[in-house]
N, C-alpha and C positions, 0 to 999 in steps of 0.2 A: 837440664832438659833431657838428658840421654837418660837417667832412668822412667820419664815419665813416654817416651817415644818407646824404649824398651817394651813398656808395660801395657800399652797399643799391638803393638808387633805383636808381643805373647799371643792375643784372643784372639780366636778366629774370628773372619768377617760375619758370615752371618750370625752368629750369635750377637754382636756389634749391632747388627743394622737391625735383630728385632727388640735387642733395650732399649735403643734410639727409637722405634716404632716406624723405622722407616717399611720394613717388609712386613707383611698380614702377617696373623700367625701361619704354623706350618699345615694346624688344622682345618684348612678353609672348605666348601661344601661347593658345588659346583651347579649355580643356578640356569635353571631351564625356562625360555622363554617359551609362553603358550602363544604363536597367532592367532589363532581363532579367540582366544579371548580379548586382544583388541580389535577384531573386527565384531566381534558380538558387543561390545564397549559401545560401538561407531554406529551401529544399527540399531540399537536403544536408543538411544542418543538423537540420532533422525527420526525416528516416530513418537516422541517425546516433544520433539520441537513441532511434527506436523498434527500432531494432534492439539496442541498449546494454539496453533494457527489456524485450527479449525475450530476449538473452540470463541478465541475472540472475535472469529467474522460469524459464527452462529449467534454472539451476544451484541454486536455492533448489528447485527438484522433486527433483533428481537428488541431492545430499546431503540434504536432510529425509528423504527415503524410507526409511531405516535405523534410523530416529529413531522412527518410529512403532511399531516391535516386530513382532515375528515370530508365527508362529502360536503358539508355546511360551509365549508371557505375553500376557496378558490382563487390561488393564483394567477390574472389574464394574461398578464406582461408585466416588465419591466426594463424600463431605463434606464442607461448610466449617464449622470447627469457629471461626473465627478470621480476622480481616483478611488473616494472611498463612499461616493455617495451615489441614490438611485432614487429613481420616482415608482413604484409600481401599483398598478393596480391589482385592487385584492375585492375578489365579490364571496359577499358574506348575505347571505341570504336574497333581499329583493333591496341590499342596497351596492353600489360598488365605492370603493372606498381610492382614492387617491393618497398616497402615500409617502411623504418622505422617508428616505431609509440613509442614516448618518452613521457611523459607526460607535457614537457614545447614545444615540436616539432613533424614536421612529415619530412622526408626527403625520397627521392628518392634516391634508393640505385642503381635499375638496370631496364632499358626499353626493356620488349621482345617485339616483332611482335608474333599478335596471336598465326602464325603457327610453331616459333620458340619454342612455352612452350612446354617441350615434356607431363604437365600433365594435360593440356588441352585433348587431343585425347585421354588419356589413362583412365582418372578422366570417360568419358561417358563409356566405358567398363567394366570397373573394377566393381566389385560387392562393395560398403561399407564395411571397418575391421568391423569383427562378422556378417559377413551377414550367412556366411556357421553355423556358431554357431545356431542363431536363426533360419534357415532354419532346420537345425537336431531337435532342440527342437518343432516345429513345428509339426516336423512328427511323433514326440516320444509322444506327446501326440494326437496326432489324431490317432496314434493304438492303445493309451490308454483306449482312451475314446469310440473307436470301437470296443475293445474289452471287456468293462465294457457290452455295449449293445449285443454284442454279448452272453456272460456270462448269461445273465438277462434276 
């Protein structure tokens, strides 16, 4: 054992530690980080994603648009009859059509002529439910606030 600790002892350390490969070589070059090149990274980067995001809602416009139907059919209402199911009526030229709406199907339940729906003629008169509501709340603050200036 003492000659081979001897022969340890002989070498100097670092020499030692770069055969072992524990220290780099002595030659190493000293790297410079750029900032601004990962902030220039970061800003590519976000107008790459908002341009990507403004691409798919200009194509989500441009195909949806067909989807929503023509002047020839018209959606009047619809019912939920059911967690996944609905009755609506759909007017398609001078007929209206009643409609089951299932989630594996659509079925025609009943075909009026336009001037048979009695809620056709009535739907253009009638005020919307809560119209009378919001109409009073309306008026209850515009004497509010008439009377705040009046006050003042």
């Amino acid at each position: 054992m003492k000659p081979l600790a001897a022969t340890f002892a002989a070498l100097p350390l670092p020499a030692l530690a770069q055969q072992a490969a524990i220290l780099p070589p002595a030659t190493t070059t000293a790297t410079t980080i750029e900032p601004l090149a990962g902030v220039g990274q970061m800003i590519f980067g976000l107008v790459a994603v908002l341009a990507i995001l403004v691409a798919c809602v200009w194509l989500l416009r441009r195909f949806a648009e067909p989807l929503r139907g023509s002047g020839a059919v018209r959606v009047l209402g619809a019912t939920a009859v059911g967690p996944r199911e609905k009755v609506v009526l759909v007017e398609a030229g001078e007929k209206v059509l009643m409609l089951g709406v299932t989630a594996a199907n659509v079925r025609t339940l009943h075909v009026f002529a336009r001037d048979e729906l009695p809620l056709a003629a009535s739907a253009a008169t009638t005020p919307p439910p809560g119209a009378a509501i919001v109409a009073s709340f309306a008026n209850r603050l515009r004497d509010a606030i008439k009377g705040r200036r009046d006050a003042g």
